[in-house]
TILUM-913014 format. One record per residue (C-alpha): residue number from 1; chain; y negated, x, z negated. Coordinates in nm, 2 decimals. Layout:
residues N
NUM,A,Y,X,Z
...
end
This chain:
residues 104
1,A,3.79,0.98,-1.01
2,A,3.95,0.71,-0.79
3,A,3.81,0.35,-0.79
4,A,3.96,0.10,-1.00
5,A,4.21,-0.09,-0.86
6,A,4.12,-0.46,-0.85
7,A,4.37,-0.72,-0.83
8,A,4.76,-0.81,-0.97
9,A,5.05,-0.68,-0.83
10,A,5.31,-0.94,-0.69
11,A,5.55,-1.06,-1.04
12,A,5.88,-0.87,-0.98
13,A,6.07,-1.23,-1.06
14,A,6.25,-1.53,-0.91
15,A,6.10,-1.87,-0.93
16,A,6.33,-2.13,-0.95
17,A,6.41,-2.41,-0.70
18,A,6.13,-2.68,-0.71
19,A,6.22,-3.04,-0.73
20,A,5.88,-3.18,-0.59
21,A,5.94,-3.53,-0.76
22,A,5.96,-3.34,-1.12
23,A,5.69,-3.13,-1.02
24,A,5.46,-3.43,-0.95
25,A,5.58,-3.58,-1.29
26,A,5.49,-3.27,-1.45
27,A,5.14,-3.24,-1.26
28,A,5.02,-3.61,-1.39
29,A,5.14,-3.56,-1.75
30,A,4.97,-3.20,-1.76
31,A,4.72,-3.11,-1.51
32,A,4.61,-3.41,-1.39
33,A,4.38,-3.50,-1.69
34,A,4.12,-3.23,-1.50
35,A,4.27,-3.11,-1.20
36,A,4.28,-3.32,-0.85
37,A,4.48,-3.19,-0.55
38,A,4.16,-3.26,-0.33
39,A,3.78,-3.31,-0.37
40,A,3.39,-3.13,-0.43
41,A,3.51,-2.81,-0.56
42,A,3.18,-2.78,-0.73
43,A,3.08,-3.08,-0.92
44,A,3.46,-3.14,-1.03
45,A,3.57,-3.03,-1.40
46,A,3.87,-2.82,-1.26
47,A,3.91,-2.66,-0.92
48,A,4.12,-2.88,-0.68
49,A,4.46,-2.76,-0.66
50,A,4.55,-2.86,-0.31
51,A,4.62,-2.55,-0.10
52,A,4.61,-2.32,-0.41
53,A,4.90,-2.10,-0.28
54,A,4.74,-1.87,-0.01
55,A,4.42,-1.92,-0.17
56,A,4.20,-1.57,-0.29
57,A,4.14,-1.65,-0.70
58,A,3.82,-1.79,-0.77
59,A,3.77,-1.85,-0.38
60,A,3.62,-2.24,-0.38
61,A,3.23,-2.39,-0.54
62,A,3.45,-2.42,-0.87
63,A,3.26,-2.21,-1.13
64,A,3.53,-1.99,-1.19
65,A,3.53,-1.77,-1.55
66,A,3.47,-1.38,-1.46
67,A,3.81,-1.30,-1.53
68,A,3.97,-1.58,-1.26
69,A,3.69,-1.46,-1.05
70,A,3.76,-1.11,-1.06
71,A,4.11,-1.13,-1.09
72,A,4.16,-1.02,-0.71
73,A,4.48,-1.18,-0.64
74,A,4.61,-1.42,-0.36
75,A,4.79,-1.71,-0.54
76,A,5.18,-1.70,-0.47
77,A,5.50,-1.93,-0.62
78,A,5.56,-1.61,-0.81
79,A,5.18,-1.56,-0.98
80,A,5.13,-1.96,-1.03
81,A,5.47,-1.93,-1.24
82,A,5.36,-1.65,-1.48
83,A,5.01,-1.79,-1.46
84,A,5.15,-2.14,-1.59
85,A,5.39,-1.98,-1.85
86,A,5.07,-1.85,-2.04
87,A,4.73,-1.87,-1.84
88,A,4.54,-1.72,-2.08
89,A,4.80,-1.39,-2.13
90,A,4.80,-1.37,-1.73
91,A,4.44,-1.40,-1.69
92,A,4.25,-1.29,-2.02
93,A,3.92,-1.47,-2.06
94,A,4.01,-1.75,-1.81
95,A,3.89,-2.12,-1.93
96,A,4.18,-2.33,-1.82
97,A,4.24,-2.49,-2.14
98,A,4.59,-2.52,-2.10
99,A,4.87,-2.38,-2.33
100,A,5.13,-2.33,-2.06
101,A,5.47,-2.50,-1.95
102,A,5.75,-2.39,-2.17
103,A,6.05,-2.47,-2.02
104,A,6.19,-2.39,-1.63
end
């Protein structure tokens, strides 16, 4: 029996153009509350966001859940949009306790 394959395949989508003042509006009204962009990975309540595309999952001191841990992908534009559509859906068992962003 082969191994079992680790990890997510790339989403087959396109992400829409950002608009980095939006996004910063939409980062202090919803993320904010726990995530920084910078900081001590490991005493902080959520795992600094700053660099997160091109980062492994589950690859800084945060205490990741087993499921972010294990998840086995590189974050990309394309999985931080599903990911934020519905964490918990993308990543089953993660503890981001976090709804997701409706709207494009």
């Amino acid at each position: 029996m082969p191994p079992k394959k680790k990890g997510f395949a790339e989403p087959k989508i396109d992400v829409p153009e950002g608009d980095a003042t939006n996004g910063r509006a939409i980062f202090d009204a919803n993320c904010s509350a726990c995530h920084a962009l910078d900081g001590d990975a490991k005493s902080a309540s959520a795992p600094p966001l700053g660099g997160v595309v091109g980062r492994k999952t589950g690859a800084t001191a945060f205490g990741y859940s087993k499921a972010v841990k294990n998840a086995g992908f590189t974050w990309s534009d394309k999985h931080l949009y599903v990911f934020l559509k519905n964490p918990s859906k993308y990543i089953p068992g993660n503890r981001m306790a976090f709804a997701g962003v409706a709207d494009d």
